[in-house]
GUSE-738415 format. One record per residue (C-alpha): x, y, z; residue in three letters. Coordinates in steps of 0.2 Angstrom, whole numbers, plus 5000, padded with zeros to 4 digits. Layout:
XYZALA
...
This chain:
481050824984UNK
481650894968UNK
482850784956UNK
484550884960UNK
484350864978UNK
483850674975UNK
485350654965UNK
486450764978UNK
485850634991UNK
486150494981UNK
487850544976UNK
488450514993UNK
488450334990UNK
490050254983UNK
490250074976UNK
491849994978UNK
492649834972UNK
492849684984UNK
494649654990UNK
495749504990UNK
496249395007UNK
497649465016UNK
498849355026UNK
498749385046UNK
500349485052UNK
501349435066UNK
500849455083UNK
501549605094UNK
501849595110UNK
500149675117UNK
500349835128UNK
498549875135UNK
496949825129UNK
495849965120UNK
494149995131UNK
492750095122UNK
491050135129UNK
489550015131UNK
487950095125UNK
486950165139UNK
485450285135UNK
486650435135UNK
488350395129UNK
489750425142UNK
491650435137UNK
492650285145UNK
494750335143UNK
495950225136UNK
496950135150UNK
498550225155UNK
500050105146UNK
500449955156UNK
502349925160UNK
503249795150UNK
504749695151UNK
505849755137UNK
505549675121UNK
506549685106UNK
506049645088UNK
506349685069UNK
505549825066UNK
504649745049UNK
503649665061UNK
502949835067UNK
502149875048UNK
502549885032UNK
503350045030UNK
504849975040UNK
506149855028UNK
507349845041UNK
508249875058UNK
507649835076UNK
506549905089UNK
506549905108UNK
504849945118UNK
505250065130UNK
505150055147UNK
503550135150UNK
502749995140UNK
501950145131UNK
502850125111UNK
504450055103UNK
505850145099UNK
505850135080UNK
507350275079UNK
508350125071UNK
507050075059UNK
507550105042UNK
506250155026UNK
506350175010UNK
506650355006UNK
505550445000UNK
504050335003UNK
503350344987UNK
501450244991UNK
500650235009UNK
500350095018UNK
498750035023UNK
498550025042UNK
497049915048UNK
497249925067UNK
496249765073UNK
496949645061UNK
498649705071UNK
498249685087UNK
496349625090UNK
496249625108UNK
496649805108UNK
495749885095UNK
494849755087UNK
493249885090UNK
494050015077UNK
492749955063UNK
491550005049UNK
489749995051UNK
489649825043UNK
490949765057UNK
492549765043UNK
494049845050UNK
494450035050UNK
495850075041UNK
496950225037UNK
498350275023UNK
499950305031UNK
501450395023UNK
502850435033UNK
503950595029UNK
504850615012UNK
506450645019UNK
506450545037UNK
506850685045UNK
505050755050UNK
504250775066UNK
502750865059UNK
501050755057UNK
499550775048UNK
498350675056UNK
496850675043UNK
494950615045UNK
494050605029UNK
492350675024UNK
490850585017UNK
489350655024UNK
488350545037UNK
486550455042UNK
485350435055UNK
483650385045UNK
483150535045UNK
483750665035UNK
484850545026UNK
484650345023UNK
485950235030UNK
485350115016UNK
485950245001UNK
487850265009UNK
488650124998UNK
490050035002UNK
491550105000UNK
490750225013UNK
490150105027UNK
491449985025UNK
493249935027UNK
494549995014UNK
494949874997UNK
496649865000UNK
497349745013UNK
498349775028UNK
500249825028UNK
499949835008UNK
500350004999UNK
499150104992UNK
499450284982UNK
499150424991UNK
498350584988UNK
499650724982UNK
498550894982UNK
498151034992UNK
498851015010UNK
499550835004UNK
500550894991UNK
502450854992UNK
503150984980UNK
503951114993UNK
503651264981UNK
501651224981UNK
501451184999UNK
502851235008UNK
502251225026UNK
501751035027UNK
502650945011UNK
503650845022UNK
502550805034UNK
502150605039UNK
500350595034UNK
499050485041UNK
497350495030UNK
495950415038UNK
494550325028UNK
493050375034UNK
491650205035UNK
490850245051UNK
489250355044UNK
489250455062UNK
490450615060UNK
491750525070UNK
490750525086UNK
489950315089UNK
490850285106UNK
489550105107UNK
490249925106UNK
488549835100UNK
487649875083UNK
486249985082UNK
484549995072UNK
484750065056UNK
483850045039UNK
485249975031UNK
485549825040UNK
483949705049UNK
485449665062UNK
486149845062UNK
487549955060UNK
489349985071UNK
489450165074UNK
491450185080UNK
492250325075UNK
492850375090UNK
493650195093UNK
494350225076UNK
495050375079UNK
495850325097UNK
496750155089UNK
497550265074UNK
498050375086UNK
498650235098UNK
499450135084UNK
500350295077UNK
501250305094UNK
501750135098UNK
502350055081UNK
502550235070UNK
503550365079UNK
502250465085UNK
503350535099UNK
502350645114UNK
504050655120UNK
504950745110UNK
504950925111UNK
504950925089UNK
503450835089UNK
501950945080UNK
500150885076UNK
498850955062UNK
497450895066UNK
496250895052UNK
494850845045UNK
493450905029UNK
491550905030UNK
490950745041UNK
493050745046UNK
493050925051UNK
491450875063UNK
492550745067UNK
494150845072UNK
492850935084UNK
492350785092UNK
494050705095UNK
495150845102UNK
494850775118UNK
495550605113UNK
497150685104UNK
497550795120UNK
497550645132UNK
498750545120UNK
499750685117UNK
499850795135UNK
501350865132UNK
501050905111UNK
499550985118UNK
500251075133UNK
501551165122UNK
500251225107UNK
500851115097UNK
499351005095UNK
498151115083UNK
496551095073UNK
495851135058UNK
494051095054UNK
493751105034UNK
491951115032UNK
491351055046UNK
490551175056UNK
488751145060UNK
487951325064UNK
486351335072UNK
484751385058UNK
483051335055UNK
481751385042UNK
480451305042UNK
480251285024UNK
482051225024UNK
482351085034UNK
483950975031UNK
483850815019UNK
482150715023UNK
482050765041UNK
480550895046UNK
481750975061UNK
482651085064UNK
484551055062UNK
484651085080UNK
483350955083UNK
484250835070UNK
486150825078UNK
485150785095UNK
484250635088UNK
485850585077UNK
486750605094UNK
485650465099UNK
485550335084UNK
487250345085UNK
487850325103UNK
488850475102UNK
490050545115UNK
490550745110UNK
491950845119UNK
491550775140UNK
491650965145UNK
490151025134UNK
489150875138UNK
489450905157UNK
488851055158UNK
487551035145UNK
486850895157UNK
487051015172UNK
486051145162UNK
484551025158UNK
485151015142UNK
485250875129UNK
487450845126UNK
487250825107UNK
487051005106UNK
488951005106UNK
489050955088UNK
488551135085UNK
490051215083UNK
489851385093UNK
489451285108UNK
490751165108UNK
492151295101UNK
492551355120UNK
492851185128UNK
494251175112UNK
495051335115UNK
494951385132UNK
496351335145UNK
496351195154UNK
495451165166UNK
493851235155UNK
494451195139UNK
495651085130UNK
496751255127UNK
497051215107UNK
497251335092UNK
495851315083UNK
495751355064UNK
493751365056UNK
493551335037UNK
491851365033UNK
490851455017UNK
489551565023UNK
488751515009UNK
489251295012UNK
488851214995UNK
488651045003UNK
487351135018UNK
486451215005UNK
486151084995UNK
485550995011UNK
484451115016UNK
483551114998UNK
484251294994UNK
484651264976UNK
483951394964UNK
484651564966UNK
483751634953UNK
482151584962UNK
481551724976UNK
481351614989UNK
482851514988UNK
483951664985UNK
483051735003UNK
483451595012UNK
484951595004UNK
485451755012UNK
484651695029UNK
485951565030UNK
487251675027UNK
486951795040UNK
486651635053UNK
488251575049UNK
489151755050UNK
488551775065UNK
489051605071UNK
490651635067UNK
490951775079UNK
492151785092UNK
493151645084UNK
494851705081UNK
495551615067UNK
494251605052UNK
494251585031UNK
492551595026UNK
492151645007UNK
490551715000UNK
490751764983UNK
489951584977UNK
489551414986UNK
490951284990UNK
491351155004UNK
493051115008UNK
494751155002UNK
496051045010UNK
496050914996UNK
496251054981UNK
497951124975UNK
496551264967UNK
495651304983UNK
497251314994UNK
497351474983UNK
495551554986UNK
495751704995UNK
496151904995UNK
498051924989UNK
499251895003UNK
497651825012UNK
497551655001UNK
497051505011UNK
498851435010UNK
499551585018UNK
498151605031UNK
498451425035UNK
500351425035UNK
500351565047UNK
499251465058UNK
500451325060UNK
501751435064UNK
500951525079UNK
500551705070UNK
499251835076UNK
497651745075UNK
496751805058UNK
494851815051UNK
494751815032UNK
492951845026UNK
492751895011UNK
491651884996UNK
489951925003UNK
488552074999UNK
C-alpha cells in the first residue's frame, strides 16, 4: 500500500473531545415502542408498529425539545404526534439543536446508537422564517468498515460514536452549499427546516441488528444501527417537530453525501412508510451525493485492503453488518438465488426506488456521482495519472461508471477532474455547463421539471 493511500485511509479517522454530563429531560408521554430487527443469518426488515391511540395529552411544548421556549401542545387523536402549531420559537433559529432520540424516550428508540453503544444524535434547525413546510432530511458521510477493505479499529471517535454536544443543547449549523440561508445563493432550500444527521454507525446506514457484532475495534464488538437511526429521527421529527404527513405543503429532500448518499438508498423504504401520503403525491424525493456504488473489478485494483472484487466486498460488508437493503430488491434477489447485498449496487436497487408501487417505491430520484469519484479512486489505489497503468484503469472506471449510469433519468456527473460530493460546498453547487450548474439542475428537480442528465467534462 503506498503512503498516499495509507494516509487517505487514515484520514477517515476523526478525534474528538469528550462531552460534559447532560441533565435527563422530561419524560413524554410514550406513543409506540420502536422494534428493529434481531440478527438472523440474513437480515430481514421488521416495520415500525403502526401508532397506538392515546388519550389526549396536553403539555408545554418546551417539554418536546429545546427548539420550543413556549406554548402548548395536544397529541392528536391518532396518538401518532402533537400538535405543535402553537409552539412558539425563536425566529430565525440562529444554532440547531441537538436531538439524541434515546435519551428522549428510551423505550422507543433507545436502539438509535453508535457503534460504541452512545446515542445517535442529529442537528435540528427548524425554518428561518417558521413558515416552511419544506425539510431536508440530511445523512452524513464518512466512509464505512467491515475489516476488510477498511479497519473498524482506524474510524476514531468522532466517527463511531455519539456527538460532543449534549441533548436539547444548541450547536452551530453548517451554512453552505444546500445549507445555506442566504436566499440569493440558494434560493430553492434557504428556508427549509433542516435536520443533519451525524453519521457514527460505520455501516452506510444499513445495520438493522440489536446485539453487537465482531469487529476489530472492539473484543466485545460494534453496534451497527443506522437504519434504527434513521427510523427514530424520522419518528422523532414527526411526533415532537412538525413533520406533518398530513399536510398537503409538506415536501421531503431526502439527502445524503458519500456513506449518506449509500444511506438515502437504503432508507427510502423507511421514509415512504412514515410518510405515505408525502411519498404518494411526489413529494418525497431523493438525492444521493456520492454515493453511488457501480459494479468494477480490476484485478490489479481492488478496493482498500480487500483482494475482492467491490461486488464481492458490499456482500461480505452486507453480512458483518447485519444489513437490510431496499425489501423489494432483496426479495427478489433471494427468489433469483442471489445474495441481497447486491442491492447496495446502485443500478440494481435504482428500480425498486423509482418504479411505482407495487414494484417500486415510485420516488424521483436525483444521482450525484463523478465518473471519475475522487474518494473511489483513491480507494481503489488509482492515484497517479501520470503513471500508464493507473491512467488505464483510470479510464476503465470511467467507462464502468458511465455505463452504470444509463437509463437513470436525473444525473450530474463531471469528468473533467476527480471530486466526491457537492452538497456541503457553496463552490461545487456551481460546477457545471452554464445554465446547467449543479444548483440549477438540482433546483429544477425539486420543483418537478423534465428529468435531466448533465455529463460533462469527460474525453
Amino acid at each position: 500500500m503506498t503512503y498516499s493511500r495509507l494516509v487517505f485511509i487514515l484520514a477517515l479517522a476523526l478525534a474528538a473531545c469528550s462531552r460534559p454530563a447532560r441533565p435527563k429531560p422530561t419524560p413524554i408521554p410514550p406513543t409506540a415502542p420502536l422494534i428493529t430487527a434481531t440478527a438472523p443469518t440474513i437480515p430481514t426488515v421488521v416495520p415500525s408498529p403502526a401508532f397506538t391511540p392515546v388519550a389526549a395529552v396536553t403539555i408545554a411544548c418546551s417539554e418536546l425539545g429545546g427548539a420550543w421556549t413556549g406554548g402548548m401542545a395536544a397529541m392528536r387523536p391518532d396518538g401518532s404526534a402533537y400538535d405543535v402549531s402553537a409552539c412558539e420559537r425563536p425566529l430565525p433559529m440562529r444554532q440547531a439543536e441537538m436531538v439524541k432520540p434515546a435519551e428522549r424516550d428510551a423505550e422507543r428508540w433507545g436502539e438509535a446508537r453508535c457503534n460504541d453503544g452512545t446515542p445517535f444524535g442529529f442537528s435540528l434547525q427548524l425554518s428561518p422564517s417558521g413558515q416552511s413546510r419544506e425539510w431536508i432530511i440530511y445523512l452524513e458521510g464518512g466512509a464505512f468498515c467491515e475489516d476488510d477493505a477498511l479497519d473498524c479499529a482506524s474510524r476514531g471517535h468522532r466517527l463511531s460514536s455519539t456527538p460532543d454536544a449534549g441533548d436539547r443543547t444548541f450547536v452551530a449549523m453548517i451554512n453552505t452549499g444546500i445549507f445555506n440561508r442566504a436566499a440569493q445563493q440558494n434560493p430553492a432550500f434557504h428556508d427549509a427546516n433542516i435536520a443533519f444527521a451525524h453519521y457514527c454507525s460505520s455501516d452506510g446506514w444499513s445495520g438493522a441488528t440489536t446485539q453487537k457484532r465482531p469487529t476489530q475495534a472492539d473484543p466485545e464488538g460494534w453496534y451497527f444501527s443506522g437504519r434504527a437511526n434513521v427510523r427514530a429521527m424520522v419518528e422523532i421529527l414527526i411526533q415532537r417537530y412538525g413533520l406533518d404527513d398530513s399536510n398537503p405543503q409538506t415536501r421531503v429532500l431526502f439527502a445524503g453525501s458519500s456513506a449518506g448518499g449509500i444511506g438515502v438508498e437504503v432508507n427510502a423504504d423507511t421514509l415512504a412508510r412514515l410518510l405515505p401520503r408525502t411519498a404518494a403525491d411526489g413529494r418525497l424525493m431523493l438525492v444521493d451525493d456520492g454515493g453511488f456504488i457501480p459494479d468494477f473489478d480490476d484485478p490489479a485494483y481492488r478496493p482498500g485492503e480487500a483482494d475482492v472484487p467491490l461486488r464481492e466486498l458490499i456482500i461480505a460488508a452486507y453480512d458483518f453488518w447485519g444489513s437490510s437493503l431496499n425489501p423489494l430488491c432483496e426479495a427478489e434477489r433471494r427468489q433469483a438465488g442471489e445474495h441481497p447485498g447486491r442491492c447496495f449496487l446502485s443500478a440494481v436497487v435504482y428500480p425498486y426506488l423509482t418504479q411505482p408501487p407495487p414494484d417500486g417505491l415510485g420516488l424521483p430520484v436525483f444521482i450525484q456521482y463523478s465518473s471519475i469519484d475522487e474518494f473511489a479512486l483513491n480507494l481503489h489505489g488509482i492515484e497517479d495519472r501520470n503513471d500508464a497503468a493507473d491512467a488505464a484503469a483510470l479510464e476503465r472506471w470511467r467507462a464502468n461508471t458511465l455505463a452504470s449510469l444509463e437509463g437513470m433519468e436525473w444525473v450530474f456527473s463531471g469528468g473533467a477532474r476527480p471530486y466526491h460530493t457537492v452538497l456541503q460546498s457553496d463552490e461545487k453547487m456551481q460546477m457545471g455547463p452554464p445554465g446547467q450548474t449543479f444548483l440549477e439542475t438540482l433546483s429544477r428537480f425539486w420543483e418537478g421539471g423534465a428529468p435531466m442528465r448533465i455529463i460533462f467534462g469527460n474525453p
